[in-house]
ZAKOL-635806 format. One line per 3 residues: their letters; for each residue x, y, z of C-alpha. Coordinates in Angstrom, 3 decimals. Example, Ala and Ser with C-alpha at 12.3 -4.5 7.8 and 13.67 -1.06 7.14 Angstrom:
<batis>
AS	12.300/-4.500/7.800  13.670/-1.060/7.140;
</batis>
This chain:
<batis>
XXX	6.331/13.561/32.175  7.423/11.099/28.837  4.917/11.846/27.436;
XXX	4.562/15.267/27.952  8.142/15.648/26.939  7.848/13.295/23.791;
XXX	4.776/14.071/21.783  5.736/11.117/19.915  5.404/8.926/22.729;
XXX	1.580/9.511/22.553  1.208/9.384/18.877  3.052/6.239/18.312;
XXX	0.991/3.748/20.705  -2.142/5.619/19.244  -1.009/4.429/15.558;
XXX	0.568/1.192/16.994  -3.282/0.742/18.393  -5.356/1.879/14.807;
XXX	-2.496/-0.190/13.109  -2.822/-3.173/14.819  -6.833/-3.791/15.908;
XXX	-5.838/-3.751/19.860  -8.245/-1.251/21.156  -10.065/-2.527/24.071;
XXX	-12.558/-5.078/23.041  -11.435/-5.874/19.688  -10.551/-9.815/18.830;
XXX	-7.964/-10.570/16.471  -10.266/-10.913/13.678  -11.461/-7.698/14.110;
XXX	-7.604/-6.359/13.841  -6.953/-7.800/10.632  -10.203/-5.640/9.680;
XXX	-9.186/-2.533/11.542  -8.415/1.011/9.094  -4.578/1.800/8.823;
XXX	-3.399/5.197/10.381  -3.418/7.413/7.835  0.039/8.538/7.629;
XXX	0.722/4.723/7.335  -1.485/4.023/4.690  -1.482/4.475/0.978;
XXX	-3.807/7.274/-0.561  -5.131/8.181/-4.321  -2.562/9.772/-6.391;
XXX	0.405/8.255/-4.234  3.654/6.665/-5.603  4.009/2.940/-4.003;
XXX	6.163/-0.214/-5.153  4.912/-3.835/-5.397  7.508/-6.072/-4.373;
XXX	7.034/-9.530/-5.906  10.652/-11.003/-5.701  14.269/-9.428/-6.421;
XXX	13.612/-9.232/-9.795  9.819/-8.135/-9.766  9.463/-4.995/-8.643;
XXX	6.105/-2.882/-9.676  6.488/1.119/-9.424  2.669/1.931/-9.264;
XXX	0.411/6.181/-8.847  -2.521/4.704/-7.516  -5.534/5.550/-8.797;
XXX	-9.576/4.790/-7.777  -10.760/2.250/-10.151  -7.458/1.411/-12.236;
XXX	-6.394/-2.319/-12.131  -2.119/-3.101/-12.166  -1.664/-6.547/-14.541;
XXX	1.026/-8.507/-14.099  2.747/-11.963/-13.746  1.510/-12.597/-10.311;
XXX	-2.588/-11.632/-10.807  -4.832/-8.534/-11.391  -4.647/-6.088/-8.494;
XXX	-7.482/-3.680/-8.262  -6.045/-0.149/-6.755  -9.635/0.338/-4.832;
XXX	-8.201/-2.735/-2.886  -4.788/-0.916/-2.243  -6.254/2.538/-1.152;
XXX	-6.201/2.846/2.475  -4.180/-0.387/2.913  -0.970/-0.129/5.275;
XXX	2.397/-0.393/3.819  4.315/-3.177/4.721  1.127/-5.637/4.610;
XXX	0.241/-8.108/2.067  -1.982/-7.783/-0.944  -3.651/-10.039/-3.444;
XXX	-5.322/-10.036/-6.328  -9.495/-10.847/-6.376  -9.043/-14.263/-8.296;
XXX	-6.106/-16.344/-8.016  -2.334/-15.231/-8.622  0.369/-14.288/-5.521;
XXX	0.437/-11.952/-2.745  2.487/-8.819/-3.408  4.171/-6.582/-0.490;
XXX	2.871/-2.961/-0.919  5.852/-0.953/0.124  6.443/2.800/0.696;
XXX	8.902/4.200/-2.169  12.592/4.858/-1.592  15.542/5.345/-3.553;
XXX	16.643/1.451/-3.963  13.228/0.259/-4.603  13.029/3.572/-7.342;
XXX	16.027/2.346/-9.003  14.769/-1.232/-9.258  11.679/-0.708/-10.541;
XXX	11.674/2.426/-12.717  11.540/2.347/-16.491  14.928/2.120/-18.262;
XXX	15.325/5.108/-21.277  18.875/4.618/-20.689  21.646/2.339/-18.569;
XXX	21.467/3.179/-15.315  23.955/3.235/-12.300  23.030/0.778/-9.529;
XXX	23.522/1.009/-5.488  26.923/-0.825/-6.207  28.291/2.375/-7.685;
XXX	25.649/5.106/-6.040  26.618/3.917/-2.656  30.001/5.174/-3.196;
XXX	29.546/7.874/-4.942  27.729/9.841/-2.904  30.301/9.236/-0.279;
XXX	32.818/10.889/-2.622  30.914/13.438/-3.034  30.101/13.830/0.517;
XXX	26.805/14.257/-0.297  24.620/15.594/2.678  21.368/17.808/3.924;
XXX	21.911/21.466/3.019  25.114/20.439/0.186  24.359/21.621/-3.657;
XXX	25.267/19.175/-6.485  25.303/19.460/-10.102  24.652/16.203/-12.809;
XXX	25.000/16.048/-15.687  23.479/13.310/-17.668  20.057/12.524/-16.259;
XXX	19.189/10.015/-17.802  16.208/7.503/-16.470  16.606/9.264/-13.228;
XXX	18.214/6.761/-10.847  21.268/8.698/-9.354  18.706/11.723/-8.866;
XXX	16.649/10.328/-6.391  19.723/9.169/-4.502  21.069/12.369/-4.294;
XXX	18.059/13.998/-3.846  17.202/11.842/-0.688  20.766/12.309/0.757;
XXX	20.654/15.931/0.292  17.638/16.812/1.866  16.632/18.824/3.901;
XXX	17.997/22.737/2.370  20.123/20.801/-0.291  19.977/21.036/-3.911;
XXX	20.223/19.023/-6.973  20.763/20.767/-10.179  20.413/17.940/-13.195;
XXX	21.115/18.140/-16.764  19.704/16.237/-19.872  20.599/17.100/-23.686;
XXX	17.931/15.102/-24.872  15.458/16.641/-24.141  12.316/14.075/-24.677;
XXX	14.096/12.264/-21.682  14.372/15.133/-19.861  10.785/15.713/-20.094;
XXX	9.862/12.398/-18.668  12.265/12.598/-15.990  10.620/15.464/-14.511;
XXX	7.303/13.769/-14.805  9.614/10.902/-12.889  10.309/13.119/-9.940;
XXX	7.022/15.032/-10.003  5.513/11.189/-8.783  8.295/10.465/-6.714;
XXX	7.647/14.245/-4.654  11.433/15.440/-5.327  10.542/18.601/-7.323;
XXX	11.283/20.617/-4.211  14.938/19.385/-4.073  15.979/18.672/-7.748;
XXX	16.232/21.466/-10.641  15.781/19.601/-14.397  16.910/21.199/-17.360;
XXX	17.422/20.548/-21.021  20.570/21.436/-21.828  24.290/20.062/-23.203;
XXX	26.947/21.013/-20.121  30.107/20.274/-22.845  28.751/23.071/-25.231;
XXX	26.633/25.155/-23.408  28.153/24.372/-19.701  25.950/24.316/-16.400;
XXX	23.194/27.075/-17.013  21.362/28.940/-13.671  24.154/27.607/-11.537;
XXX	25.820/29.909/-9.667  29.495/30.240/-10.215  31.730/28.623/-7.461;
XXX	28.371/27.714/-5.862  28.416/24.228/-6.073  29.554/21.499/-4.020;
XXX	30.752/18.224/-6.320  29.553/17.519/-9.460  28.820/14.103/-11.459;
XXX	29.344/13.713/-14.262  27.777/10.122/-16.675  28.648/11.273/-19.683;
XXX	30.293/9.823/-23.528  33.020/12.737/-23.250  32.773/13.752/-20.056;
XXX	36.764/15.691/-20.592  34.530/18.138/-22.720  32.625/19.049/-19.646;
XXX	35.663/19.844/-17.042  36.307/23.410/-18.345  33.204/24.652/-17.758;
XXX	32.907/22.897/-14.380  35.920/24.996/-13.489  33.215/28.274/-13.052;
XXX	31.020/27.018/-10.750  32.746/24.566/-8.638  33.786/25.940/-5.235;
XXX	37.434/25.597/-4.373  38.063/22.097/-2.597  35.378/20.452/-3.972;
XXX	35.172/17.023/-6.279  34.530/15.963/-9.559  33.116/12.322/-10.228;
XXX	32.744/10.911/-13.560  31.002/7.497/-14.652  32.234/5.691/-17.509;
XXX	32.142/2.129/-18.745  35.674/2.255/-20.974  38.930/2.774/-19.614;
XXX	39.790/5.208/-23.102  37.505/7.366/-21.327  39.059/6.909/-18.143;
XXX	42.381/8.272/-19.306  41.463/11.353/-21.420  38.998/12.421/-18.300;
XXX	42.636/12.116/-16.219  44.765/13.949/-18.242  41.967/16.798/-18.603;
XXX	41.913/16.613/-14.684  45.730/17.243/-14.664  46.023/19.702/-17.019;
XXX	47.310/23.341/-15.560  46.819/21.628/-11.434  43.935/22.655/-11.895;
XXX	42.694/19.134/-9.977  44.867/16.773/-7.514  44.287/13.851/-5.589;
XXX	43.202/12.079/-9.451  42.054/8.567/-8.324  40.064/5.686/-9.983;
XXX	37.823/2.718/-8.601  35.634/0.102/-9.522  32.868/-1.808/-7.252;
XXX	31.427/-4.752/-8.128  28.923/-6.192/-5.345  28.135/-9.857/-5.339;
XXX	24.507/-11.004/-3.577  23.752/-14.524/-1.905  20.235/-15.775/-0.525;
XXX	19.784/-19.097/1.631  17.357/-21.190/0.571  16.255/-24.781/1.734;
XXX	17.720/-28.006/-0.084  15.350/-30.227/-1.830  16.373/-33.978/-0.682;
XXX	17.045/-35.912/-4.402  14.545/-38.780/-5.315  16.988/-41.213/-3.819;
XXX	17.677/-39.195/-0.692  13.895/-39.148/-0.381  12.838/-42.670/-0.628;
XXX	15.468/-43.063/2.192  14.353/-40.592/4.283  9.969/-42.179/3.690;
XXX	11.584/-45.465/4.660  13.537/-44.210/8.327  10.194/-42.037/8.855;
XXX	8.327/-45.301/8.562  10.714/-47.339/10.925  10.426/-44.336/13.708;
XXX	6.775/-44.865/13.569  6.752/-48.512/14.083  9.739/-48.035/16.938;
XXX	9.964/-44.313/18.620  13.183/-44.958/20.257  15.333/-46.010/17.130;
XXX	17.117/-43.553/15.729  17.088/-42.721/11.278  20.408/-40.533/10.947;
XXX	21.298/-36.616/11.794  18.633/-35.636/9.637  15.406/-37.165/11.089;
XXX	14.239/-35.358/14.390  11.443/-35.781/16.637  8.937/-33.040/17.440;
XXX	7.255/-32.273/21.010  4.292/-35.108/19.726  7.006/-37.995/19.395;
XXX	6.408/-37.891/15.133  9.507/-37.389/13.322  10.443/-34.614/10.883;
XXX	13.207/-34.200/8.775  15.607/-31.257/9.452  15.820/-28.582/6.022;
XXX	19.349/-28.758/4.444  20.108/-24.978/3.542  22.034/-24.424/0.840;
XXX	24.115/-20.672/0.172  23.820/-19.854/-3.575  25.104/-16.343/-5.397;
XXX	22.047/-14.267/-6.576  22.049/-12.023/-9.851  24.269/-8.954/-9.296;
XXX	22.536/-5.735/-10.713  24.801/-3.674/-11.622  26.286/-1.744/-14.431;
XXX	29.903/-2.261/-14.396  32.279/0.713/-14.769  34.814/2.820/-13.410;
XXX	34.454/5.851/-11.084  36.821/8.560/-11.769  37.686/11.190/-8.905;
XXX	39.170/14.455/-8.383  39.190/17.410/-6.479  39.115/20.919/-7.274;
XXX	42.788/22.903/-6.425  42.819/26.119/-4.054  43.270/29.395/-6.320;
XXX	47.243/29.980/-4.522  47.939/26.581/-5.766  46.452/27.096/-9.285;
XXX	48.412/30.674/-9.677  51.596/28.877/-8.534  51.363/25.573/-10.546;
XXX	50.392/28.399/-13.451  53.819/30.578/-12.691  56.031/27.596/-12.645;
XXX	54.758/26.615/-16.229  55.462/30.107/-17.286  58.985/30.038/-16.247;
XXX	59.461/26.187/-17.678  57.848/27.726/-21.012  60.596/30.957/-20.790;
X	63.698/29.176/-19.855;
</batis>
C-alpha cells in the first residue's frame, strides 16, 4: 500500500540502487563503476560548481570536449558528463580532487564573476526575511549588478513569484541575463536596462508589487517613484555602505508619513573551522621518545596524549584547535521601511495642511 500511495517510495530505492552499484550480483567494484541516475547526474550544457575549498569555488556550463584549468589540475568535462553530483572528481594527470556539486544560490554567489561588489548571505539572509520574501510574492530591484541577490530571491520566490530587476548600465545588464539564462531563472526573474531614479520602475504594475530593494549610490532618488507601484503595507529595503546615505534615505522615508516603522541594521557574520594541531618539533621528539618506551614496555603509560589501539601499538591522540575563518562579506547597513495605508497618508497629509494654515 506505501508504495502504491508514495510513488516516490518506488523511485527512490530504484535511484538509491543505479546510484549506488547494489543490484543483485554486483561487487563493490562494480558500484564504483555503475552509471548515475540521470536526474542525479550532470548533463552537456548544465550549470555545476567545483568546490575546491572555501575560497575555491569553480562555476562551470559543461561542455563535450572543453577542459576547466585551474590551481588544483586540468579537468576534462567528457570526464564530468554523466558523473553524480556530490562525488569526487580528478583531473587525468596529477593535481586534487574537486567535489562536483549541483548549483544553488550560496555556491552562485561564491563563485560567480564580480562586475561589481556584491551582497553576501550575511546580509541576503536577512533581507529576504524583511522582505518576507516567499513562493507566489512579486519583488522589484533595483541595481542588478553581478547578479547575486537575484538568484536569492529568485529561489525564495518560486514557484508563481516574480522578480522584476533593474540595471542602468546596461553592458552589465546584458551579462546578467546571460548569468541567469545558465543558472535556469529566466522563468522567474524579468531584466531590464533601465535607471529607476529618472525613469522609475518600467512594466511594473502600479501597487503591484510586494517589497522592493533597493543597492543603489542615491537610493532617496528612487523612493518617489516606488510610491506607484508598491502595494499598501509593503517594505522598502535599501543597501548602502555609508551612513550619509543612511540618513538622507531616512528622512526621504519620513517625508509626508508616507513610510513608518523606519529602522536600520547591520550583520556581520564571523566563521570558525576545527582543524587538527600539529605537535611543535619539541613536542614531537617527546612524543617519538614515549612511543618508543610503550614499545619496549606495553603497560607503561607516556602522558594523556599517547593511546593504545585494539593491536596494543600506541597512537597519539590529534589536538584540535578552533580558529576564525575569512568572513565574506560586504559590510553595510540595511535600511527598512514600510509603506503607510492610504487613511493614514490622507490624515498625516491634512494635519500638515492645517500646521501650514495656522
Amino acid at each position: 500500500r506505501l508504495k502504491h500511495r508514495f510513488g516516490w517510495v518506488r523511485s527512490l530505492r530504484f535511484r538509491s540502487g543505479v546510484r549506488l552499484g547494489m543490484a543483485e550480483g554486483a561487487s563493490v567494484d562494480e558500484a564504483k563503476d555503475a552509471p548515475a541516475c540521470a536526474a542525479d547526474a550532470a548533463s552537456d550544457g548544465d550549470y555545476v560548481v567545483l568546490w575546491g575549498s572555501y575560497t575555491q569555488i569553480f562555476g562551470v556550463v559543461l561542455q563535450t570536449g572543453a577542459i576547466t584549468n585551474n590551481r588544483f589540475g586540468n579537468f576534462h568535462h567528457d570526464d564530468l558528463i554523466g558523473r553524480s553530483y556530490g562525488s569526487k572528481v580528478r583531473p587525468r594527470r596529477g593535481g586534487q580532487w574537486l567535489a562536483l556539486l549541483r548549483p544553488n544560490p550560496e555556491l552562485v554567489t561564491q563563485s560567480l564573476v564580480h562586475r561589481t561588489q556584491i551582497i553576501y548571505h550575511a546580509d541576503i539572509s536577512l533581507l529576504l526575511v524583511l522582505l518576507d520574501a516567499q513562493p507566489g510574492r512579486v519583488i522589484c530591484e533595483a541595481g542588478t549588478g553581478s547578479g547575486s541577490v537575484s538568484t536569492s530571491f529568485a529561489r525564495a520566490l518560486r514557484p508563481g513569484g516574480k522578480l522584476f530587476t533593474f540595471e542602468f548600465h546596461q553592458d552589465r545588464q546584458r551579462q546578467a541575463v546571460a548569468d541567469f539564462d545558465r543558472y535556469g531563472l529566466l522563468d522567474t526573474i524579468v531584466s531590464q536596462h533601465g535607471d529607476v531614479c529618472k525613469q522609475g520602475f518600467a512594466n511594473v504594475p502600479d501597487g503591484g508589487v510586494d517589497g522592493i530593494f533597493l543597492d543603489l549610490p542615491m537610493p532617496w532618488l528612487a523612493i518617489p517613484h516606488a510610491d506607484k507601484c508598491l502595494a499598501h503595507g509593503g517594505r522598502i529595503v535599501s543597501f548602502s555602505p555609508c551612513i550619509e546615505q543612511i540618513d538622507k534615505t531616512a528622512v526621504e522615508f519620513r517625508r509626508d508619513g508616507r513610510y513608518y516603522d523606519v529602522r536600520m541594521f547591520e550583520t556581520l557574520a564571523g566563521n570558525w573551522g576545527v582543524r587538527a594541531e600539529a605537535p611543535a618539533k619539541k613536542r614531537r621528539a617527546v612524543v617519538s621518545s614515549a612511543l618508543a618506551g610503550n614499545e619496549a614496555d606495553p603497560s607503561s603509560s607516556a602522558g594523556s596524549a599517547i593511546a593504545v589501539d585494539g593491536s596494543g601499538k600506541p597512537q597519539e591522540q590529534p589536538t584540535w584547535l578552533s580558529y576564525q575563518m575569512q568572513m565574506r562579506s560586504h559590510t553595510g547597513y540595511l535600511l527598512v521601511a514600510t509603506r503607510s495605508p492610504a487613511d493614514e497618508r490622507l490624515a498625516s497629509e491634512s494635519r500638515g495642511s492645517r500646521v501650514s494654515t495656522c
